[in-house]
Every structure is written in C-alpha cells, then in structure tokens.
C-alpha positions, 0 to 999 in steps of 0.5 A: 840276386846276390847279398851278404848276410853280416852274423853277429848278436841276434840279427843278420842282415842280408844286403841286395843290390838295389834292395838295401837291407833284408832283415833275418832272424836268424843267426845259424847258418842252415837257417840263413839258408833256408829263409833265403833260399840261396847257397851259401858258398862263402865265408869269412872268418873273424876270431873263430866265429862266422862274420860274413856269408856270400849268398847267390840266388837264381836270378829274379825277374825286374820289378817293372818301373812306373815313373811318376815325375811330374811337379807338384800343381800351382796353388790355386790354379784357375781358369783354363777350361777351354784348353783343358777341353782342348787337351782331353780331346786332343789325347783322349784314350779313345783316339786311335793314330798310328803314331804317338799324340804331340801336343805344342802348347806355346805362349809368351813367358809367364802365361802359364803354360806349365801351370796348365800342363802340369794340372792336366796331366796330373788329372790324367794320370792314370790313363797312362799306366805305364809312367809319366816323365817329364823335364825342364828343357830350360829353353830360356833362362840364365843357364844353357838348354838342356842336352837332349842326350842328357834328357834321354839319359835320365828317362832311361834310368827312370825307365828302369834302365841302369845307369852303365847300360845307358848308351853314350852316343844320341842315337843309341840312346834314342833307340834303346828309348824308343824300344822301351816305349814300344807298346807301352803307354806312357805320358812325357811332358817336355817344359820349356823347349828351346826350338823342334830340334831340341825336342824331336830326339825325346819323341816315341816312335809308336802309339799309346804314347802322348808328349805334351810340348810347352814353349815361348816359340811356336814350334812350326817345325814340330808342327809341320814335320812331327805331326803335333798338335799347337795349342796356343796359349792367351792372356786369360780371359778377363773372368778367368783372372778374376777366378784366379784373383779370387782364389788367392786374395778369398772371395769375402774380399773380392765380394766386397770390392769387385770392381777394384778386382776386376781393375787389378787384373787389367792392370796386370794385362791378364798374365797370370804370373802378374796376376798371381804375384799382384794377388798374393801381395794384396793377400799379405795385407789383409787389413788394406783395400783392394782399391788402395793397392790399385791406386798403388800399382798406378801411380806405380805404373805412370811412374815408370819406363815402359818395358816396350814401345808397345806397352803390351805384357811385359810392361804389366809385368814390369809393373807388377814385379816394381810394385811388389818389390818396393812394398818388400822390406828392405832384407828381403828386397836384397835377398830377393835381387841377390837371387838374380845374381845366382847362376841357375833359377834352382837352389838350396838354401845354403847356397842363398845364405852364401850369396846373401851373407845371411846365417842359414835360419835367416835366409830360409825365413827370407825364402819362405816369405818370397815363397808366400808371395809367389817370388819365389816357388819350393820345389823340395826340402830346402830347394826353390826355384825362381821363374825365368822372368823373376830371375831376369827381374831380380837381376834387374833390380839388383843392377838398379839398386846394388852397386858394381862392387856389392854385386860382384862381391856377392857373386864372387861369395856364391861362386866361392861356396860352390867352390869349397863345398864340391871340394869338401864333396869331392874329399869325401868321394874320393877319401884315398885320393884326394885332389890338389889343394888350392888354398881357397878362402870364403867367408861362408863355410862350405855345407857339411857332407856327412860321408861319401854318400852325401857328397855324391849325392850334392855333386850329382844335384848341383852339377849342372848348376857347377857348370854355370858357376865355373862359366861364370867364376871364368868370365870374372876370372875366379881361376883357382874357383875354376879349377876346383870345379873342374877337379870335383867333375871327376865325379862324373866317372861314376855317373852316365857316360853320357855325362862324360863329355861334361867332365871334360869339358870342365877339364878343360876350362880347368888346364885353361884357368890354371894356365891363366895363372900359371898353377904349372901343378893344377895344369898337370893334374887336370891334363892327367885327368883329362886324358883318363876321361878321354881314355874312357871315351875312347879317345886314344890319340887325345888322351896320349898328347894330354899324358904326354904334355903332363909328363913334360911339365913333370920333367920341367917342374922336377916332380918325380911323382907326378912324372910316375903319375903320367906314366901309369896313365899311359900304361893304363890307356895300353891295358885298357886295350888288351896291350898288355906287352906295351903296356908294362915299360910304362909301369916299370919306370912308373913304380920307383916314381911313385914308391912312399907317396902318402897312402900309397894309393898310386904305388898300389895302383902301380902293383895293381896294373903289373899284376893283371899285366903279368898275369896275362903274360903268363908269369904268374910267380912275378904276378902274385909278388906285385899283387901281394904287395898291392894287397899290402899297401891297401891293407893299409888304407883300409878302404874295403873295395881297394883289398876286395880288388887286391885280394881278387889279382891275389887269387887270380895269381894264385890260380896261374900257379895252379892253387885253385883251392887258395884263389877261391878263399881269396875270391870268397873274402873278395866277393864278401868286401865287394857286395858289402858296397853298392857301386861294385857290380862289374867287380864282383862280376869278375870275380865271380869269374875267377872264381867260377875257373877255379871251382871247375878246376877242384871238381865244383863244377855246379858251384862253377856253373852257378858262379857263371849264370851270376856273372851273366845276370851282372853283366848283363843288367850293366849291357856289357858284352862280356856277358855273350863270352860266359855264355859261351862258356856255359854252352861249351861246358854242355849248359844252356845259355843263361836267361838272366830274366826267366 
C-alpha cells in the first residue's frame, strides 16, 4: 500500500487508498518510519521544513467483502407462513445440487412479494456467510428496466471488484462474476424482474449460491431452462389479512369490532398493499370506528368506475387508494399526485420540493405524513420510494384533479431542478473545465453542492433517474434541459465503462436537442464530447465523423478556439493509439487556436499531448519546452492533480536528456500531489514507473525494483494489462514476478 504522510504541528496523517486517513503521533521522520514500516523514498520541501512524505509499503492482501444489500423489512410484516416454510425447504442448507437453487416467486402487483422475500432473507442471512446482493429490476414502473450489464456492474463493485477492472462487455462481466461465486456462498435476490432474459445473465453458475427471483410474470422460461423453482404468490388468506390488519391498526381496536376488520379486508380484496394502506389510514384516526371507515370504503366503492369488468383486485385497489386520497388534506392530497408526475418512483426531498413548489421543510412534513400512511415508503435519509401501483395511481389522480396546465407546469419545474442541479454538480467536478452555460432559469433553486465530492456523489445517485428526466424534458421539448443533462453525463467517464454507453446516449439526445433549436455551439460541444466517449469505447471511425463534423461548425461559426478543440480531439484519438507521428500535425495547428483561452486548460492540455508525443519521438529537448510551459500554465490554475501530471512529463523529458537525479525530484513531488487524492491510481502507476527508470539508471536499483512491484500492485488492482510488461521487466532484471496478493 502506498500513502502520504502530511508533517506539520503535532500529527501527520497517513492517506491510503481505499483506507482514508491513519492517525500518527509522530512528526520525526525515522519515527514515521518505524510506526509504518514503509520506506520513506520522497519528500517535498516547503520553507525549509519537511511538508510531505511518500511512503511504499510491501503490498497487503485484500480484506475480503462481505456485501449485505438487502432493504430494510416492512413494518408489520404478517402472515405468509406457508411460503416462508416453502422458502426454507426449497433453499435449506441441507439441499445438495450441482448447481445454484433459483427460486421465481410471482404475483400480481402489490401482492407482497418483496415484503415476503426481503423478511425471509433477512431471517437466513447468515446461512450465507459469503454476502448477500440484491437490486430492483424495475421490470415495471415509470422508468426503463434495468440493464443486466449494469446489474453486474454494481455486484462486482460490491463484490470487491474495482470500479476500472470491472469488464465492459456483458460476457466478460458475467465470467468475472461467475468466478467470483465460484465456491462461495452468497444470497442474490433479483426484485421485480421484467422477463428470464433479463435475469438469466445474473445466475451463478455453481452450488452453494441461491437466487430468489420476484416478478408480476411467471417466468416459464427460468422455470423450464434455468431449472427454478416457482413459488406462486395469492392474495392472503383471509386470517393472514386479519393478522396484518392487526398488526397496523393494534389489537384493542380489532378486538372491539372484529367484524368490521374482517369486513375491511374483504373490501381490499385481501391485497396486502390495500390491506396496508387501508389499515393504516384507520390507525391515523383513532378516535373513528372501525365500522365507520367501512361504511366509508363502501359508499366509496358503488360510487365509482370499476377498474375492470372483472371487478378482481385492481379494482380493491382502486378502491382503497380514492378512499384514502380524499380523506388526505388537500396539501397533501397535491404533493402526493405531484408524485405521479415525477419521472422515477425514487427521490430526494429537494426534488419533491421542486416538483410541489413547497420550501423544503414543507415538503419533507408532507413526505413523512405520506410515509405514515404508507403512500409513500423511506429508503434513506431524505429519500423515498413510491410503489410502482402508487406511482401509477398518483399520476392518475393528478390527471383527474389537476389541469393540463399545472401539470405541465409542474413537470417542467422538476425537470428544471434537475437541470440546474447536474449543472451545479457538473461545475464542481469538473472546476477547470467547465461546460457551456445555457442560461437556464427555475423558480426552485438548485440543491447546493458543497465540493466536488458532493457533486460526484449526486451525479452517481441521480443518474438513472437523469436519463428519465432528459427523456421526459424531450418529449416536452425542454431542449436547453436536454442538453444540460447531456453535458453533466460526462461524468460517467469516472465510473464503470459499462456506463459509458449511457453517457453516450445522452450525448446524443443532447446534439439532437441542440440542433432542434439550433444551439450551433452546444451541438459543437457535445459532438467533441461524444467523440471522446466514442474514443474511449474504442469506436475509432465513429468518434473521427463526430470531431470532424465539429470541426466544420467550428470553420462556419468562426470559432478558432473551438476548431483548436476538435483538433486536439483528433490528435488524442491518434495517441490514444500509440500514432504518435500522426498524431502531432493536429496539435501543432491545435496550440496557436487555443493559446489564452481562460484558465489555460485546453492550451495546457495542447502542451501536455506534445510533450509525451515528442518524448517518444525521441526529441526530448522540444519534449521538456512544451512540458515546462504545461507545467506553467497549471501552476496557475492550481488544480494539484494537473501539476502532479505536469511535473511527471517534466521529469519524463528530464530523463530523455539523461538528468535522472532532476526526474526523480520531479517524480517524488509528483507522486506527493498524486496520493493526496483519491481517484489517481493509474497516474501514479505511471509515475512510479518513470521513477523506477530513473533509480536504476543512478545505481537505486532496490529502490527501482521496489518502485515496480508498486506499480504491478496498482495496475494490477485497476486489471490493466500494463501490469504483465513491468512484470517483465523485473524478470529481466533477475527479480521474480511480483505477486501483488501474497
């Protein structure tokens, strides 16, 4: 492991990947030394006193991760005996198959299929010591279902797997997940699945594994092909809904009218979400009769349209769901229907605030009185969810009771607050490049994001419910909305390349928005965009017709700048394939374009691009001029992983002219800049292997070596194949291969 160690006062603190920060109560260096039993191997200097010190460690073997994902159970949970029984035969630990246990548990919507899932799993947990994962599918609801790639994506992160080694293509990452499961046992729960095919790529492949499936389809094809288990799932039986109805309204009260409980839940058709809903609204009014609030429900019930000819279910829940929305008081009879309007069944409060008009203390009282009576459910802090038949419901209600004009203007305000908030977030993850600005104005102020942690971390939350908002701002034609999300999806470059296609994809509604209304800039911008994302891909062709189209709307719109811009985006799609002689024409007509644009980033970037190219051209004078001036410029923005990258082309250069002992000063100040940050992995890999040239070179040949083995361990934890040609390296050099996990 590697870290910085910060001296100053009377602590220093020792930063670690993927550990934060290590206390140490010592400032003498030989001290630090010995309380971490690393080598010390560089320092930086400020104002004669030590401020930094690098420290490499022998590497240490992962702690295994034991994820536990599963939701917090349903109040109240009741009945169910028989499919719990069911369940604890089905995957007792006494069973012995060759293969992993599936069970389909299937029921119509509201039943309580996942209530049921979730309570028996947590009762088992610990027959599965190995984890347990779990995800909505969302088969059904507002949003689209869930990618199985995106699936495996987040249980191979939960699985201990780091974000960049997780594969971008299905079937790699269906193997690497497989192999993980191999020989472990480990619970995965799979809510709310559209069909088989969307599910069968998240099967194990080996015993001691158990997968429980919950769908509103009965999944014959998992049945027949997968060898799973189905599992039915009825109304309740009539005593189990008594049971239930008990449990929520208290047994004095049932006591005293049992026969008005037991009217209740026939009037809710034994579902159990009417069932829950209708109890708790009887619970909220203690002081009325049980009797009553039936006479209520069915008055309510003749009075209306029936849901279906059949008069099954649906229409109990229909029922319940207008006879519990009336008795709201009219504030939150409007919040509630708003949340019909929402594009996803997941949110924040700001987001309700936004969507209602309300102030946030306003709409989070409304929320919690929804939660009470079961409208809606918490899932975090200042986070709800509402059930897929709600949603549906609400958005009902709100066509019924709301005019075309104030839903649309409640849409467009959500879709506004989404807006601005991922360009707020947006700003502060990408300070020192920031995106073009449209001039977007809502009367509900976008959340504050403290720091660019802050607007990583609402990026990576919101970003499925992001894609929604962008489809819906489309379909109202929202264009400078459209294209705000689209620029914020650049983000995605920082998460699982799996996700990669999502960012171009919003991309790509983004060109269509800006063209739509004819935003000749935006359409620039997101074409320059798209073709780094296509590059990244691997999309070669693609991402050229992309840079090139921007490149034309640079020459007609006069924009030197952005023509400089599409120029370095070509040169970079030639680097990023080792064409380093084609490569340089584009950023020798790209530098004078882009010279004294503000904060310098795209001429430092320029500098940057003809320092490594020169460098390997072998010109290593020209190499150290273009870097020394990138250094420079990044001095001046003051953005420490920028210098780090200046400092490590500087030394690189340096080391082409045979100054070994100046590249490794540089390489140390770099690595110091580096490992304060999270996120640099792959920088500092490579700068440990600048530095390790550079060692050997001056005689440190077990600083070189040690140098290298650290620059396996990263790149072997980031499943980059650069790792094999260092371990090379220490072969050659009479070393054995590095184990980065002894």
């Amino acid at each position: 492991m590697y870290g910085v160690v910060r001296l100053g006062g009377v602590h220093c603190w020792r930063v670690v990947r993927g550990q934060g920060r290590v206390r140490l109560g010592s400032v003498d260096e030989a001290a630090v030394r010995n309380q971490i039993g690393g080598t010390v191997v560089g320092a930086v200097v400020q104002a004669g006193t030590i401020d930094q010190v690098v420290l490499y460690q022998q590497p240490q073997a992962d702690v295994a991760l034991v994820p536990r994902q599963l939701p917090a159970v349903v109040r109240d949970f009741a009945g169910r005996d028989a499919e719990l029984a069911a369940l604890d035969k089905i995957l007792s630990p006494d069973s012995v198959t060759v293969e992993p246990m599936v069970v389909a548990v299937d029921g119509t919507a509201g039943v309580g299929k996942t209530s049921l899932v979730v309570w028996w799993a947590r009762r088992v947990e610990q027959r599965f010591p190995d984890g347990t994962l779990f995800v909505n599918l969302r088969g059904y609801g507002p949003s689209a279902p869930v990618e199985a790639g995106l699936v495996l994506a987040s249980f191979l992160q939960a699985l201990g797997v780091a974000e960049d080694r997780v594969p971008a293509d299905l079937d790699g990452q269906g193997a690497l997940y497989r192999s993980l499961l191999a020989g472990r046992r480990v619970l995965v729960v799979l809510d709310n699945a559209a069909s088989a095919e969307q599910v069968r790529p998240l099967l194990p492949a080996t015993a001691g594994c158990a997968v429980i499936v919950t769908s509103r389809a009965v999944l014959t094809g998992l049945v027949v092909v997968d060898s799973a288990r189905r599992l039915p799932l009825d109304l309740f039986r009539p005593e189990e809904a008594v049971g239930l109805a008990t449990r929520v309204i208290g047994p004095d009260r049932v006591a005293a009218e049992p026969a008005a409980v037991v009217e209740l839940v026939r009037l809710c058709a034994r579902l159990p979400l009417a069932v829950r809903v209708a109890a708790s609204r009887v619970a909220a009014r203690p002081h009325t009769a049980v009797a009553d609030v039936v006479a209520d429900l069915v008055d309510e019930h003749d009075g209306l349209d029936a849901l279906s000819a059949t008069g099954d279910d649906r229409s109990a829940v229909r029922t319940v769901f207008d006879w519990s929305y009336t008795r709201l008081s009219a504030e939150h009879a409007r919040t509630f229907r708003r949340l019909g309007l929402h594009p996803g069944t997941e949110f924040g409060m700001h987001a309700v605030a936004a969507l209602t008009g309300l102030d946030r203390k306003t709409a989070s009282r409304h929320l919690e009185v929804l939660a009470d009576l079961h409208l809606v459910e918490p899932v975090a802090h200042g986070r709800y969810r509402l059930h897929d038949l709600l949603h549906a419901y609400a958005a009902h209600r709100a066509r019924l009771d709301d005019t075309s004009e104030q839903r649309r203007a409640a849409v467009d305000a959500v879709v506004s607050w989404y807006a601005r908030t991922a360009v707020e977030a947006d700003r502060r993850v990408f300070a020192a490049h920031p995106s073009p600005d449209l001039g977007l104005t809502g009367d509900a102020a976008p959340m504050e994001l403290a720091d660019r942690g802050q607007g990583l971390a609402w990026l990576t939350v919101e970003h499925a419910t992001l894609d929604a908002v962008q489809q819906q701002a489309g379909a109202h034609g929202a264009y400078r909305e459209v294209m705000a999300v689209a620029l914020a999806m650049r983000f995605l470059v920082f998460r699982s390349r799996v996700l990669w296609p999502a960012r171009m994809r919003a991309e790509s509604r983004g060109i269509d928005a800006a063209r739509a209304c004819g935003d000749r800039q935006v359409e620039a911008t997101l074409l320059l965009w798209r073709g780094d994302t296509l590059q990244q891909m691997g999309e070669w062709d693609a991402s050229d017709t992309d840079l090139h189209a921007a490149l034309t709307l640079a020459g007609e719109l006069g924009d030197d700048a952005l023509y400089g811009k599409a120029l370095s985006g070509l040169g970079l799609g030639r680097v990023r394939q080792q064409r380093f002689a084609d490569a340089e024409p584009y950023y020798r007509r790209a530098l004078p374009l882009v010279r004294g644009l503000p904060s310098g980033y795209y001429e430092a970037i320029v500098h940057a691009n003809l320092a490594r190219i020169t460098t390997r051209l072998g010109r290593h004078r020209e190499a150290l001029d273009h870097a020394e001036r990138e250094l420079a410029l990044r001095r001046t923005a003051g953005v420490p992983d920028g210098v780090a990258f200046a400092l490590h082309n500087v030394a690189r250069a340096r080391q082409g002219l045979g100054e070994d002992q100046a590249a490794i000063d540089l390489c140390r100040q770099a690595l110091a800049l580096y490992l304060a940050e999270a996120g640099n992995d792959l920088y500092v890999a490579a700068t440990l292997e600048t530095l390790a040239t550079s060692l050997r070179q001056v005689g440190d040949h077990e600083g070189a070596v040690r140098c290298l083995i650290e620059a396996v361990t990263v790149l072997t934890d980031l499943g980059d194949p650069h790792a094999d040609v260092l371990r090379g390296r220490l072969s050659q050099d009479g070393q054995p291969p590095a184990d980065p996990h002894p």
